[in-house]
Structures are given as structure tokens and as C-alpha cells.
SEMARVO-965110 format. One line per field, with one value per residue (C-alpha): chain; x negated, y negated, z negated; residue number from 1. Coordinates in steps of 0.05 Angstrom, whole numbers, plus 5000, padded with zeros to 4 digits. Each point is the difference from the previous one (the first is absolute). Example, Ala and Ser with C-alpha at 12.3 -4.5 7.8 and 13.67 -1.06 7.14 Angstrom:
BEGIN
ch [A A]
east [4754 4973]
north [5090 4931]
up [4844 5013]
i [1 2]
***
This chain:
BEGIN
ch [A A A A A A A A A A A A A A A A A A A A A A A A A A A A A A A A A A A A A A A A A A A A A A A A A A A A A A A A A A A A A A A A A A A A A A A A A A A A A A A A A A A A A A A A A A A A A A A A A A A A A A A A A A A A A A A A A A A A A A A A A A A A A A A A A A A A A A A A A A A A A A A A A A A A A A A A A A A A A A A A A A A A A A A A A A A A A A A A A A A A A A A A A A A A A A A A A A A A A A A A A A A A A A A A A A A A A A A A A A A A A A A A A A A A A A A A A A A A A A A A A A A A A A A A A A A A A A A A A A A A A A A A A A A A A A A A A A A A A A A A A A A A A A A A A A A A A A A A A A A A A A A A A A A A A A A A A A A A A A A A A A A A A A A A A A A A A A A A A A A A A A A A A A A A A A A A A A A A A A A A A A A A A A A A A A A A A A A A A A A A A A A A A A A A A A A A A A A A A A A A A A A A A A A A A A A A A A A A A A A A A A A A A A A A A A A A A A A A A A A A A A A A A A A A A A A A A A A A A A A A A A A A A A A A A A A A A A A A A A A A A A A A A A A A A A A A A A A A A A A A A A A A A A A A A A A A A A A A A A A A A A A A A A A A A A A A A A A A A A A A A A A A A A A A A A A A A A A A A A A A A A A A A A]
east [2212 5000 5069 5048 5000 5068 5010 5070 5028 5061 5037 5048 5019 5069 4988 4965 4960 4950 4940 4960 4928 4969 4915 5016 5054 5079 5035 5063 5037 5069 5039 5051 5064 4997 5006 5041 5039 5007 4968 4937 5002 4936 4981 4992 4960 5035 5031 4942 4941 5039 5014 4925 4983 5050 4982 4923 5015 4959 5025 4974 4935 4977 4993 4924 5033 5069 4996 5061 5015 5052 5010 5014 4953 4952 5030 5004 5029 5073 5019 5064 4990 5015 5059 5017 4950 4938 4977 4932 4993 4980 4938 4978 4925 4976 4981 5049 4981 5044 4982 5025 5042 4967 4944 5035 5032 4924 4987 5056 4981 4927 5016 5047 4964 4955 4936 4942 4987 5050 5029 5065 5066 5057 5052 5057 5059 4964 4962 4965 5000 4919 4986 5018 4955 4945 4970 4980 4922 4965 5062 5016 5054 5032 4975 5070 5016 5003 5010 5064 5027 5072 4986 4956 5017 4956 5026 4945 4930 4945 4945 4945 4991 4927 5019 5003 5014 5043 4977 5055 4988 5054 5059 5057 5052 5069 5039 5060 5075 4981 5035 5072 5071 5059 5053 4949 4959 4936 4929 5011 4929 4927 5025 4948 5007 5004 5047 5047 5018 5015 5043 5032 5022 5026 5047 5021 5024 5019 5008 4941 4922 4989 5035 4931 5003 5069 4979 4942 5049 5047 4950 5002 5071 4971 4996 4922 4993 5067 4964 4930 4983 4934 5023 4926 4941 4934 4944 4925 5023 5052 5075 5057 5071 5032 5045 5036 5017 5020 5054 5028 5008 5015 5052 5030 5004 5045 5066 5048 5060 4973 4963 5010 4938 5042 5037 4929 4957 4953 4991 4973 4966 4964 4976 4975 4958 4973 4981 4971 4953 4983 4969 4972 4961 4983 4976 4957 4973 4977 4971 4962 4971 4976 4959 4964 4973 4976 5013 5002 5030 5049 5056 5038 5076 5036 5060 5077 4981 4969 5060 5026 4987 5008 4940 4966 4993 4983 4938 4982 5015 4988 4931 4934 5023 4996 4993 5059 5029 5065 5016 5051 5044 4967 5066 4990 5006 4936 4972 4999 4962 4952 4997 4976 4949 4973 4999 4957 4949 4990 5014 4969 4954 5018 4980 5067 5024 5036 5068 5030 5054 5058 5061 5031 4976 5072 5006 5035 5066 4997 5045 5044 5004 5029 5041 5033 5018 5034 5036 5026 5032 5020 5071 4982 4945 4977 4927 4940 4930 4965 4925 5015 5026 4963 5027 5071 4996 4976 5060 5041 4963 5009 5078 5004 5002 4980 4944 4988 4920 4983 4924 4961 4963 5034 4960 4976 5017 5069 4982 5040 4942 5029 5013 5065 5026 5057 4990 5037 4988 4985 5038 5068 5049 5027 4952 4973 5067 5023 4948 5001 5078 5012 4937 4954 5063 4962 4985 5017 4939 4951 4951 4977 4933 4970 4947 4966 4933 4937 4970 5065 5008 4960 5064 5062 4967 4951 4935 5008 4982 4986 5050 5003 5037 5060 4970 4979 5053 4993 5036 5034 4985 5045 5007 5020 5047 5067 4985 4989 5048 5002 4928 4990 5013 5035 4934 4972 4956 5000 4962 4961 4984 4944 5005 4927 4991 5021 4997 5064 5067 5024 4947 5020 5075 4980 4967 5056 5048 4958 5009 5072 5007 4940 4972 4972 5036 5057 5028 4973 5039 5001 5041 5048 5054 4998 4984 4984 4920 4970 5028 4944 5039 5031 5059 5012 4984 5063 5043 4979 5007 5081 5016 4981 5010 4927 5019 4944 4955 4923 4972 4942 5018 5068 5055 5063 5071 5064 5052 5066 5049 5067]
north [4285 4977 5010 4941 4974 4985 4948 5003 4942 4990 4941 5024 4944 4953 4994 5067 5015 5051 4988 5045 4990 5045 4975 4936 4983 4991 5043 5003 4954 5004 4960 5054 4952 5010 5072 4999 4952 4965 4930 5001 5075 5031 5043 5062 5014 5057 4971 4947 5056 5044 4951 4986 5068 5019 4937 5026 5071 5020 5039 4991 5045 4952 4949 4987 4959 4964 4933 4976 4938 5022 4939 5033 5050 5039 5053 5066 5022 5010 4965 4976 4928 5021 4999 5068 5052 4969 5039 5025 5060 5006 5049 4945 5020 4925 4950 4970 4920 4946 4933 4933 4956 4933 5047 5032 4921 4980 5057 4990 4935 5016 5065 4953 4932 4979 4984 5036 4967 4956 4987 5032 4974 5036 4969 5031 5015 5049 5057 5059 4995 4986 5060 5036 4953 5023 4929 4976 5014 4933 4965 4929 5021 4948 5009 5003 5064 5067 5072 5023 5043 4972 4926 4963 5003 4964 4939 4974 5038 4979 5032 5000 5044 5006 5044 5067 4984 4961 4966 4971 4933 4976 5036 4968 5040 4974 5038 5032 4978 4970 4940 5022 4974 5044 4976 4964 5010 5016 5010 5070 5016 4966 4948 4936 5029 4959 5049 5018 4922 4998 5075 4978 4939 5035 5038 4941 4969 5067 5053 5041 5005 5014 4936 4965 4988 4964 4966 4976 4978 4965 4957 4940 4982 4985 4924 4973 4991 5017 5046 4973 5033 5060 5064 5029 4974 5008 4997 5026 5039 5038 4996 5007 4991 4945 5046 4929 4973 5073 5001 4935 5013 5065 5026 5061 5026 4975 4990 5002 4988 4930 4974 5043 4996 4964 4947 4978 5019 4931 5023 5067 4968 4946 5052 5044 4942 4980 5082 4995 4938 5023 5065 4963 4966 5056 5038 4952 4987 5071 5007 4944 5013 5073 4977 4954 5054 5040 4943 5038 4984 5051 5024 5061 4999 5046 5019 4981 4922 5001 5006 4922 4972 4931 5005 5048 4929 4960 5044 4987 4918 4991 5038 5015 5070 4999 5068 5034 5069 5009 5086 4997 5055 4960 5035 5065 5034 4987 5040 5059 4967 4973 5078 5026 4953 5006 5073 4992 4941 5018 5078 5022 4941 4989 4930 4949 5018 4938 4992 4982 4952 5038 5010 5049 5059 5046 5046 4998 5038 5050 4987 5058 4977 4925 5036 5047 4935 4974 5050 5009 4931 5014 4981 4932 4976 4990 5016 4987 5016 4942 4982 4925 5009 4930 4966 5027 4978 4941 4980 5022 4955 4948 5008 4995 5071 5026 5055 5068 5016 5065 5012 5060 5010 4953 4949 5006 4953 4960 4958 5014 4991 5020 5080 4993 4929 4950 4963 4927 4938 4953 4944 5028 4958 5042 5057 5004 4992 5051 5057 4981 5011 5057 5035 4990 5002 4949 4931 4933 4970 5050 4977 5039 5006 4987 5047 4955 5015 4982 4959 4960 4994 4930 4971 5017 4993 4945 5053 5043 5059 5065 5046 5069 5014 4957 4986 4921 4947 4943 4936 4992 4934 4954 5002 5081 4991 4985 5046 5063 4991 5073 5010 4934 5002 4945 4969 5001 5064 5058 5067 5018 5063 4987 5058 5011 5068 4995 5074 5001 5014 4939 4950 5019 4988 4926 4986 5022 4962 4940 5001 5003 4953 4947 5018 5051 5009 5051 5008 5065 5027 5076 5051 5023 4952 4974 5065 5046 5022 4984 5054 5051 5051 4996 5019 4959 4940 5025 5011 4923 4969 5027 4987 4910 4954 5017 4994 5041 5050 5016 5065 5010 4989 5013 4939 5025 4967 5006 5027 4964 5040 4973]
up [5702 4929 4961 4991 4919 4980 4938 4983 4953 4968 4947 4959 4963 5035 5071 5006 5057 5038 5047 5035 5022 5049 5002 4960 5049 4989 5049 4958 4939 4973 4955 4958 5007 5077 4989 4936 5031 4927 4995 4956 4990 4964 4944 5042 5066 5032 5058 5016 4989 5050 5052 5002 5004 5064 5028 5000 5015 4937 4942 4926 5010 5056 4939 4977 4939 4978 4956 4961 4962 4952 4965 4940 4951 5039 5025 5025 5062 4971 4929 4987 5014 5072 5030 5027 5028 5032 5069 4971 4968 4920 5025 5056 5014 5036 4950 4972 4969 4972 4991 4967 5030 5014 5033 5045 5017 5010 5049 5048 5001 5024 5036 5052 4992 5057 4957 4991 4924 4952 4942 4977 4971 4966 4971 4979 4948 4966 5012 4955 4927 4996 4956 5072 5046 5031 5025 4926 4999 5014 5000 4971 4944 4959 4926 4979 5036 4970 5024 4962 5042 5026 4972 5056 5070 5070 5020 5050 5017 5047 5026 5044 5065 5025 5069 4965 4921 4964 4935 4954 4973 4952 4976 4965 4962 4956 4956 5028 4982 4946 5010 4998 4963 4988 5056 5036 5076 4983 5041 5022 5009 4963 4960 5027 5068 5066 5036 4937 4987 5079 4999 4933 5033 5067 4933 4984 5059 5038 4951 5025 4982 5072 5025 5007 5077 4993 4950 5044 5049 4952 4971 5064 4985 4932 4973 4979 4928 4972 4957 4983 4937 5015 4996 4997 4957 5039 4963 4987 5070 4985 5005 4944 5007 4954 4958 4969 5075 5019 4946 5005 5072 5012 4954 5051 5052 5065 4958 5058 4948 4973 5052 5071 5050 5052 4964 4957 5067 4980 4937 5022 5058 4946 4964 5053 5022 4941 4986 5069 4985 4939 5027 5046 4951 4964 5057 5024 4924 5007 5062 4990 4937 5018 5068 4964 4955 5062 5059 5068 5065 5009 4952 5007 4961 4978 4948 5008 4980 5065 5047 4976 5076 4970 4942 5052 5048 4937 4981 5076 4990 4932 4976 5024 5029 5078 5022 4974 5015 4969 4997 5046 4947 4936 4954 4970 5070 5020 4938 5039 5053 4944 4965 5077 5007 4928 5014 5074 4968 4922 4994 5073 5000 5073 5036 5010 5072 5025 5004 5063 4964 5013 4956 5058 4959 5007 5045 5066 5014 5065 5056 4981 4931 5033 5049 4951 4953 5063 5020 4935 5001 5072 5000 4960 5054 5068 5008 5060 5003 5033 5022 4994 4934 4982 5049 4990 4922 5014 5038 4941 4962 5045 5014 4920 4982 4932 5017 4957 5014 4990 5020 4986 4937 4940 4957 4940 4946 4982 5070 5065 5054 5067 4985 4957 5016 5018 5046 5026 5036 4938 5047 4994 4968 4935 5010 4926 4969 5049 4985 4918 5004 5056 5007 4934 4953 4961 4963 5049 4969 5018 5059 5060 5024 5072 5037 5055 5040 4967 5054 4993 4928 5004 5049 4946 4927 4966 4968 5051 4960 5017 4966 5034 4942 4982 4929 5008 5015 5050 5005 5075 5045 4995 5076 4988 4942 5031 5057 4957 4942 4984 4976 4961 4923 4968 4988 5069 4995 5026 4991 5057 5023 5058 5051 5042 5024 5077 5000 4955 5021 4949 5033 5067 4982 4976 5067 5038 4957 5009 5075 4986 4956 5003 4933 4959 4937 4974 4937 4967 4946 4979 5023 4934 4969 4922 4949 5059 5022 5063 5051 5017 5055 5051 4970 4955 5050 5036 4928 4971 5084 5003 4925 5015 5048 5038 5081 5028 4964 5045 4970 5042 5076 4990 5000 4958 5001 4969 5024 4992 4952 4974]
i [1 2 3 4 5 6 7 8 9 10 11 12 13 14 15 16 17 18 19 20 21 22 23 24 25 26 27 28 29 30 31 32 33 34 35 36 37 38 39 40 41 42 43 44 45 46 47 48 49 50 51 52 53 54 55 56 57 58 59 60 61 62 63 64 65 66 67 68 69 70 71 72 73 74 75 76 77 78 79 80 81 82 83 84 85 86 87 88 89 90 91 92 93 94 95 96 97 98 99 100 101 102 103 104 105 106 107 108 109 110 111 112 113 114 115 116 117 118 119 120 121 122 123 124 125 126 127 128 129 130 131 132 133 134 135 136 137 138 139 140 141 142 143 144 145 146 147 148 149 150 151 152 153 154 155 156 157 158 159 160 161 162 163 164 165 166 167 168 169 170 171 172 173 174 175 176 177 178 179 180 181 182 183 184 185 186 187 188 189 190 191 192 193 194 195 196 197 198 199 200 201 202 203 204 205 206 207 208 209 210 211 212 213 214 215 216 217 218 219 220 221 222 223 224 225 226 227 228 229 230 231 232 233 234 235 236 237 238 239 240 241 242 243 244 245 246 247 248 249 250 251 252 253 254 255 256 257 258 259 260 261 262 263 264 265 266 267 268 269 270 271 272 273 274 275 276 277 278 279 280 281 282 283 284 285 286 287 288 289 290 291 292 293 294 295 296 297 298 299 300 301 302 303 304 305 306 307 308 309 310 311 312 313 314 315 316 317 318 319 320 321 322 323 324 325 326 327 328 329 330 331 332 333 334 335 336 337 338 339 340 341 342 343 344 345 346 347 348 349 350 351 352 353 354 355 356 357 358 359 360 361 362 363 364 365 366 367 368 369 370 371 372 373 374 375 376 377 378 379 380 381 382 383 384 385 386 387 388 389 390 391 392 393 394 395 396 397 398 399 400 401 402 403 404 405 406 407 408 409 410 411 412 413 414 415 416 417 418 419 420 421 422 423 424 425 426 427 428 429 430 431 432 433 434 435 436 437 438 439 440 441 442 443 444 445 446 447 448 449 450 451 452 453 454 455 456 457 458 459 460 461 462 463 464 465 466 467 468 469 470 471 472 473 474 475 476 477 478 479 480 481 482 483 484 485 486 487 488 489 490 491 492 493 494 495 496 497 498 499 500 501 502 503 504 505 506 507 508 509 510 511 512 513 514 515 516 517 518 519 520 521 522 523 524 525 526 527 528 529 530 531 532 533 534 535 536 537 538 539 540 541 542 543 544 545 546 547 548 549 550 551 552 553 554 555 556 557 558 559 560 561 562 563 564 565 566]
***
């Protein structure tokens, strides 16, 4: 019997990650802020690298070869740009490769996407300076750009993938903070950038760079054409920010002294949508632009741009692209999942072994590790272990209960997908007021999404898409809206996550809730509140379900309760 070969990658730049292939095929990914417990943790490996390696059963001498994407200098093992000690050795015998940023982007992308050939999209805030890019040869470069290290950074790259190599085909690069006034917000990464103009604006409505999802959200209660100036030139295909609109606009950040969030919420909202359309625009500038310079049918995207559900739909609606494959962690933690496969097709020369299209890639806690977390908490809960589990939450569900699912292995990505989830009957009067205020701790204007069956999807929403991965937005029939106010957005869209696998625990839940019910849709919302990660063990599920106002918490077969305490 021939030896397993272990590729081992790992992103260390925000939202660090690990992923471990064993033969070309994920058997374990980890995001660090689930372990770290601090949201977009990176910089330093050590607790993802080791979770992947218990969760295998391997050690670091099992490895045929580890593949980083630093995001910074090359760089040895240890340097100082990382935070803390990493978990390999200086002396570590395997190979040891790093790559560039949008590459590793492009290979997660193809590693997980379904085809067997396409073109690639990345599109990002920035990634490597391009005297550290290893994706220039043969590439389209703007005549304009120059290697000084530090000055130019990757905005948007795009590629082609033949089934076993990639080929880049244009590169575009913008100087880096550049474009900055004393006192004033400023694009915190590449200057012309898609993704800094959107992360600069989430600072300016929010007070955070990594606001971009709320943003996203905000943008329906906007008004149409309050602001109608462009805040992007696009021309001779390429994108650049317009430095005089960004100015006149956006002077600071949130100022919660002269003009609060909630007392000027339309004026944050009107921005946020024009932002929102705006990208839209550019994206779709873009995308277009680079297929016809190598049309094919299938596109594969990639790169934090790529998680906007709304401009996501519009590519589908509003170009030629029709066979799209959105990587379903398209931020910087899927890099490691990029560095793995880069490692298994261009450094062992291996053929593409397809991906089955899961994001369950954690691992799954033992029953003593679920029944020690219980017993724990003892005093503060009544637990049963049940065969008709399903059944049992369903008729939570259906009595109005607020569910806590807890399934096996956890997702990968920012997505809840039926591992880590809350669940609710989107019918219930109040419910998305109740879980933003007692259980999410969060914004009143932030949506909620709905899982539903895929052969149903047709029945509740007008494209029908298939989104497996809660990345495209739908708009609701009319006939639907009034019936499931919690998953409908201001505007009348929603986004979808289509669930198809009967085999799954989360598909089988949906069925039974159907019979319940009469339909096939639940709102889907992940299991942490505002500022806190996704909840990866057991523990933790039972910490996060007796600090809110969850009624009932599934981990597995078991149905937990709370007691009632003074």
C-alpha cells in the first residue's frame, strides 16, 4: 500500500487559516478565529496547523510539503512579522514554499470549483507588492506599473486554468496609501482598489475596515440617486478610485459626536447604497472586460470582493458569465486552501482530484468530548439523547422556538450552513428583531438569511438559483413576502442558501420541518452574536446558548434545555 502525501497549507495574513490535503483531498480546514476565539485572528499558524494535524492523526514528519501565503516578504519559517511562535520548527526538513497572494486566491478557487477548465477572477483589496508575485510571466501588466518594492500592490488578477495549470492573463496593480490626508479616512489598502473603496466606506459608516457585510446590508434602506456623482473612473479596463469625490465625501470616519449612526441612520444608509451600486458597477466593468480577452463559459471567483451576494447576482444577471463558482471562503481564509492545492497541482504535479463541494471540512467532536461539555454545565441544563432528534427540533421550530444547531464537523468560511447555525420559523411575528436584540446582540437593520430545499427553491424566490452557498441573493415572491418576514431584506431579497444533499443532517431537518410546517424554508443565521466567531466546540455551543435568549440548543442527537434559576 502506497503512503498517504500530505500537503499542508496555511494563510497568515487576517483571517488566517490551515488546510490539510491527504491525496489531493481536504480531510481537514480551520479558520484561526474559531480557535483563537478572536474575530479575524491571523498572522500566526500555531493553533490552526495543530488542529489539522490532531484532527488527521499525523505529526509534522507525515508532511510531504507545507505551502504558506505570508502576505508579507518571503519568508522564512520564523521572522518577526509573525505574531508569536509558529508550530514548525526553524530546522523543518519537508519543503517548505510560499507563494503570492492573489495565487494562492486563484487556487482555492480551482482546487474547490466543480470545472475541469476556466477562467479565474480575483479581486481584492490588495494583495502582494508585485516585486513578490510569482504569477507575472506572460501576464498583461499595465505599462505604468513598476517593481519598487513596497510601492505597487494587486488589486484584480485573472487567469486561465487548463485542468492541471494555471496561466495568468492580466494583472493590475495600484500604489498603496497613497492617497491619504492628515485627519482624514483613507483607502486602507491599494489605492484604485475595488475592495479598499468598499472597506474604507464600511470605516466610515461603522468605524471598522471589516464592516463590509453590514455595510452590504445597510445599503436597501438607501434612497436612489441621492448621490449620483461616480466614485470610480473605468476606463481602457481598469478601475481607479476618484480621489476628488472621495474627499468631498468622505471627510472621517463614523463621527458619533456630530452626527451619531442612529439619529443620521438615512444618511449612512444613502451612502451605503450608493457604495454598494457603485461596486457593483465596477465589478461588473471588470469581469466583463477580462472574459472578452479569453471568453470562456465558466468563471471561477475568488478574493474578498467576491463575498458581495448582491454584485455576486448581478455578474449572474448582468454579463455574459453563466457558469459561475463563487469560493465559498473567497476572504483571505481560503488562502490556505489555495496554498494546499498549489502545493498538490504545481509543486507535485498531481492531476485536480474533485472536490465534493463541501465546506464541512472541521472535525467532529467525540461523544465524550459533548458529554463532558454537558456535564459541566449540569446544574444550568436539562439534557436527552434522542433518535428522532429531527423530528423533536422540528417541533421546536414549529411551536416558535429559537433553535441552537450543532452538527458535526463545522463549515468553512464566514457562512453558517447547517453545522453551526440558528435556526427559526421565518413566519414568526418579531423573530428578527428578537434574535438581532436578545440573541445576535446586534444591528435592527441587519437581514437574516433563509436555507430552503433545492428542489423547492423555484416555489419561494423569482431566479431560482442554486446557491449551496449563501453568497447570491434572491428576491422573494410576492405571494411569500408577508408570510416569511424574517428572511426578506428591506428590498425584497433575500440570500439563499439552497440545501440538496438528502444525505445531510441539515437537509433532512428541512424536510421534516416542511411536514410541520407546509414549507421548506428556515432562517439560517450563524451561531456567535456581533464581534464573536462562529462557535466550533461543543463547549462553547453550551457557553454562547446560556449567555442569550436561544430556547433549545441540538448538539448532535442531543436536545438541551434550561433550567429555570431565579
Amino acid at each position: 500500500m502506497n503512503k498517504p502525501v500530505y500537503v499542508l497549507g496555511t494563510g497568515l495574513s487576517h483571517d488566517g487559516s490551515s488546510c490539510l490535503l491527504k491525496d489531493g483531498k481536504i480531510i481537514v480546514a480551520i479558520e484561526k478565529e474559531r480557535l483563537s476565539r478572536i474575530k479575524h485572528d491571523g498572522g500566526n499558524d500555531f493553533l490552526s496547523v495543530q488542529y489539522c494535524l490532531e484532527a488527521a492523526g499525523i505529526g509534522l514528519s507525515d508532511l510531504n510539503l507545507v505551502v504558506q501565503a505570508a502576505n508579507f516578504e518571503k519568508a522564512e519559517i520564523q521572522q518577526n512579522q509573525y505574531k508569536g511562535q509558529r508550530f514548525f520548527p526553524q530546522d523543518l526538513s519537508i519543503p517548505f514554499v510560499s507563494i503570492s497572494h492573489h495565487l494562492a486566491h486563484a487556487y482555492s478557487a480551482i482546487g474547490t470549483s466543480p470545472f475541469d477548465e476556466c477562467n479565474v477572477m480575483v479581486i481584492d483589496g490588495c494583495g502582494s507588492f508585485y516585486h513578490q508575485c510569482d504569477d507575472i510571466s506572460n501576464a498583461f501588466i499595465p505599462s505604468d506599473i513598476n517593481s519598487i518594492p513596497g510601492l505597487y500592490g494587486e488589486k484584480d488578477s485573472f487567469y486561465f486554468f487548463d485542468g492541471q495549470s494555471l496561466q495568468p492573463l492580466y494583472k493590475d496593480f495600484s500604489i498603496i496609501n497613497f492617497l491619504q490626508k492628515p485627519g482624514q479616512v483613507y483607502l486602507p489598502t491599494a489605492n484604485h482598489s475595488i475592495g479598499g473603496l468598499y472597506a474604507m466606506a464600511s470605516h466610515y459608516c461603522f468605524g471598522d475596515f471589516d464592516d463590509a457585510g453590514k455595510l452590504m446590508g445597510l445599503a436597501p434602506y438607501g434612497e436612489k440617486d441621492i448621490y449620483q456623482e461616480s466614485l470610480f473612473d473605468l476606463k481602457e479596463g481598469r478601475v481607479w478610485v476618484r480621489e476628488d469625490i472621495m474627499w468631498k465625501y468622505f471627510t472621517q470616519a463614523a463621527d458619533p459626536i456630530h452626527r451619531p449612526f442612529k439619529e443620521h441612520f438615512q444618511y449612512y444608509a444613502d451612502i451605503a447604497r450608493w457604495v454598494q451600486e457603485e461596486t457593483e458597477r465596477a465589478i461588473q466593468y471588470i469581469i466583463q472586460n477580462r472574459n472578452r480577452l479569453h471568453p470562456h463559459p465558466n468563471l471561477c471567483y475568488a478574493g474578498g470582493v467576491a463575498l458581495n451576494a448582491v454584485a455576486n447576482t448581478a455578474i449572474l444577471t448582468n454579463t455574459d458569465i453563466r457558469n459561475l463558482y463563487i469560493e465559498p471562503a473567497a476572504g483571505d481564509n481560503g488562502l490556505a486552501i489555495g496554498c494546499a492545492y498549489y502545493g498538490w497541482l504545481e509543486i507535485l504535479k498531481q492531476a485536480k482530484v474533485k472536490h465534493s463541494g463541501s465546506t464541512f471540512l472541521g472535525k467532529s467532536y467525540s461523544q465524550e468530548n459533548i458529554l463532558a461539555a454537558l456535564e459541566e454545565k449540569k446544574i444550568f441544563i436539562h439534557y436527552t439523547q434522542s433518535p428522532e432528534f429531527i423530528q423533536e427540533t422540528a417541533s421546536y421550530l414549529k411551536e416558535g422556538k429559537t433553535i441552537g444547531w450543532f452538527q458535526s464537523g463545522a463549515e468553512f468560511g464566514p457562512r453558517a450552513l447547517g453545522r453551526r447555525s440558528i435556526l427559526a420559523d421565518p413566519g414568526r411575528a418579531g423573530i428578527r428583531d428578537h434574535i438581532n436584540q436578545h440573541i445576535k446582540f446586534r444591528e435592527d437593520f441587519r437581514p437574516f438569511a433563509p436555507a430552503v430545499l433545492y428542489e423547492d427553491r423555484n416555489e419561494y424566490f423569482q431566479l431560482g438559483l442554486e446557491s449551496p452557498y449563501m453568497i447570491l441573493i434572491d428576491r422573494i415572491k410576492e405571494d411569500w413576502r408577508n408570510k416569511m418576514e424574517g428572511i426578506v431584506h428591506k428590498n425584497g431579497t433575500c440570500r439563499v442558501q439552497t440545501v440538496k444533499d438528502p444525505t445531510d443532517v441539515f437537509y433532512q431537518l428541512l424536510s421534516a420541518w416542511k411536514t410541520a410546517s407546509g414549507h421548506s424554508v428556515l432562517l439560517n443565521t450563524s451561531f456567535n452574536k456581533k464581534g464573536m466567531p462562529i462557535v466550533e466546540s461543543p463547549k462553547e455551543a453550551i457557553d454562547f446558548f446560556l449567555s442569550c435568549a436561544l430556547d433549545v440548543l441540538v448538539i448532535n442527537k442531543y436536545l438541551i434545555t434550561k433550567k429555570a434559576h431565579d
